[in-house]
C-alpha positions as CSV (number, residue, x, y, z in Angstrom):
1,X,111.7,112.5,109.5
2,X,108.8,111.6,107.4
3,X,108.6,114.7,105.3
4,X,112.7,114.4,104.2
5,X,111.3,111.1,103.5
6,X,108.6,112.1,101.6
7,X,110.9,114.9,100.0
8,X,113.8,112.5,98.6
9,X,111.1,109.8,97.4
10,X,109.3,112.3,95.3
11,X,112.8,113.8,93.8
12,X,114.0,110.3,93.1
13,X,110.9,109.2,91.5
14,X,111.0,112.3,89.5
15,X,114.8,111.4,88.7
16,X,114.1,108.1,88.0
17,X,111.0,109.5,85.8
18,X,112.4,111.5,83.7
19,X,115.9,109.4,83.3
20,X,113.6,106.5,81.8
21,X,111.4,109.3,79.7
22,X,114.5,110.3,77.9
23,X,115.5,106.8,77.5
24,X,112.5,106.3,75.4
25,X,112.5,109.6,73.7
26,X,116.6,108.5,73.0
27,X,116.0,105.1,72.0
28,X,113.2,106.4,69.7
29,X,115.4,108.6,67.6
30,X,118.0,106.1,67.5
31,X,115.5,104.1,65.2
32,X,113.9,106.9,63.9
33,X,117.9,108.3,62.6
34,X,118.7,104.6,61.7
35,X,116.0,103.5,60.0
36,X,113.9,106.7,58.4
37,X,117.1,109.3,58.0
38,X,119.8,106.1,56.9
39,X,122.4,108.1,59.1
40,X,122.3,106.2,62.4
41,X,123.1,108.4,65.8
42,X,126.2,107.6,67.7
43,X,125.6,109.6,70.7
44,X,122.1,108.8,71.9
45,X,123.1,105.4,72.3
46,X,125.9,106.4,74.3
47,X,123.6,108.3,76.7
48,X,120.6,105.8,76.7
49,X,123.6,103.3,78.3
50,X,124.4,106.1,81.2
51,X,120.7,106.9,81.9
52,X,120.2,103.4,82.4
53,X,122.8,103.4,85.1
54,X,121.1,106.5,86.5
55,X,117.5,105.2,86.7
56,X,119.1,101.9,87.8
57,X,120.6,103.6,91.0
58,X,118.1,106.1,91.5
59,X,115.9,102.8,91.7
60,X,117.6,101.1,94.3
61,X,117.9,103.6,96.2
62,X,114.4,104.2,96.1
63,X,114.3,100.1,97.3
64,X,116.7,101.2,100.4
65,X,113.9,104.2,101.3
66,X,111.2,101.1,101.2
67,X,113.3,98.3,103.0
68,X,112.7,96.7,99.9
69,X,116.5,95.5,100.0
70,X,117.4,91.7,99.8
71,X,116.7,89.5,103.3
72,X,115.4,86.4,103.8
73,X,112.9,86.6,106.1
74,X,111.7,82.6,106.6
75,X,114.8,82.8,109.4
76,X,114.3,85.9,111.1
77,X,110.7,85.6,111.9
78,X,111.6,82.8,113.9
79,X,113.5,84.4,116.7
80,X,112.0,86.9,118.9
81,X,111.2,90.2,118.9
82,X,114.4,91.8,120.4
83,X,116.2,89.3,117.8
84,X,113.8,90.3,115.0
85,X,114.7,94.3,115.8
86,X,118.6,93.2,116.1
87,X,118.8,92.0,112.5
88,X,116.4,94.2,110.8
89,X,119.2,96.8,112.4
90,X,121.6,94.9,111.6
91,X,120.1,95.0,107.8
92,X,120.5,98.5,107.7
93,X,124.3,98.7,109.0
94,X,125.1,96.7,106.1
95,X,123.5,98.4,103.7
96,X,124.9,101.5,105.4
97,X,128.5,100.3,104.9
98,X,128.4,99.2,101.6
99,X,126.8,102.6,100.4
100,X,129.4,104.7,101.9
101,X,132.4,102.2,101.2
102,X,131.4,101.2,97.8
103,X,129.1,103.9,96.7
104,X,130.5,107.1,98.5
105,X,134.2,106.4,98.6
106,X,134.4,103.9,96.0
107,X,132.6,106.1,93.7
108,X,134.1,109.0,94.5
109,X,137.6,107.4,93.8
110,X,136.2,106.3,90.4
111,X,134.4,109.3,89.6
112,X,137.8,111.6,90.2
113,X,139.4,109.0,87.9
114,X,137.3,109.4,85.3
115,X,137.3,113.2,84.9
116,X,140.2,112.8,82.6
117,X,138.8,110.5,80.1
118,X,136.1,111.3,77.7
119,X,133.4,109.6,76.1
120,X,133.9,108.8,72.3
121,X,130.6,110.0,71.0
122,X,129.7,113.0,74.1
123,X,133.1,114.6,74.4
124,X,132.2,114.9,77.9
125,X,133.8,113.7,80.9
126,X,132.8,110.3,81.9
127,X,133.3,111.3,85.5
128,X,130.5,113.0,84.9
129,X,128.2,110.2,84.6
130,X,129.5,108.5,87.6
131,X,128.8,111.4,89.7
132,X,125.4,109.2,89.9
133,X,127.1,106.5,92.4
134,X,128.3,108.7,95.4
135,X,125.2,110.7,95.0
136,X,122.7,107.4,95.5
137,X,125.6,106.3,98.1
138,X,124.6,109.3,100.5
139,X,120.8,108.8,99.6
140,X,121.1,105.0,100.6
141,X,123.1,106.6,103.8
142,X,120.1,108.6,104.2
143,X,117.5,106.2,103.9
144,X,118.9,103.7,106.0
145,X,119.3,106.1,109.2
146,X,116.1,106.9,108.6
147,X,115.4,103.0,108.6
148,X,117.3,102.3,111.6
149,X,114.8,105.3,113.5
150,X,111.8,103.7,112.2
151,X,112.2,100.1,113.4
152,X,113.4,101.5,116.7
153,X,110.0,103.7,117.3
154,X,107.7,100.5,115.6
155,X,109.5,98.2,118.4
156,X,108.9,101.1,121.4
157,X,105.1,100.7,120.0
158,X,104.6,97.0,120.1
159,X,106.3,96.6,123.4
């Protein structure tokens, strides 16, 4: 479990990497076209705004590997262990249900939609860039299995 672990943090860190390495390569020949060649540069723009999406999901769901993910922990630390191992679950089911409703399926539905249209300054399918969500969607689902397994071993151990 803890080398796929170690497997999808270093691809999305190199996703993530490189997404935000071409933003700033992008963003510098948008000035660079604008400002020095007086013939500004439709398309980089265009896919500076879709690689921030990418980088921005491959992000979060580096957050879901960490259990970095929103909680508010003043209330659960509180309660017991048992309860304390209940809702850090429970955290994880959640997450795990809104990645495959929203990301998976959602994005899926979107994603098949979106084949058809094209981007204005691309000309490729904007499907294509939204192949990102359902991707991150089964990475979350991934991540929070593998979640769920750890917080059941660390609670065998303190018991």
């Amino acid at each position: 479990m803890k080398t796929l672990r170690n497997v999808l943090n270093q691809l999305l860190h190199v996703l993530a990497g490189v997404s935000f390495l071409a933003m700033v390569a992008l963003t510098c020949w948008q000035v660079i076209t604008r400002y020095l060649l007086k013939s500004p540069s439709t398309w980089s723009e265009e896919l500076v705004s879709y690689l921030f999406a990418w980088a921005s999901l491959f992000g979060a769901s580096l957050v879901t590997g960490e259990r970095g993910h929103m909680n508010i922990p003043i209330l659960i630390d509180h309660t017991k262990p048992n309860m304390q191992k209940f809702f850090h679950i429970f955290g994880e089911l959640v997450a795990f249900a809104f990645s495959a409703i929203i990301l998976v399926y959602g994005g899926t539905q979107i994603t098949q939609l979106a084949m058809g249209q094209m981007t204005s300054s691309l000309g490729v399918a904007v499907g294509v860039f939204y192949v990102v969500l359902p991707l991150c969607g089964i990475l979350n689902m991934i991540y929070t299995i593998l979640n769920i397994i750890d917080i059941c071993k660390t609670e065998k151990e303190v018991a």
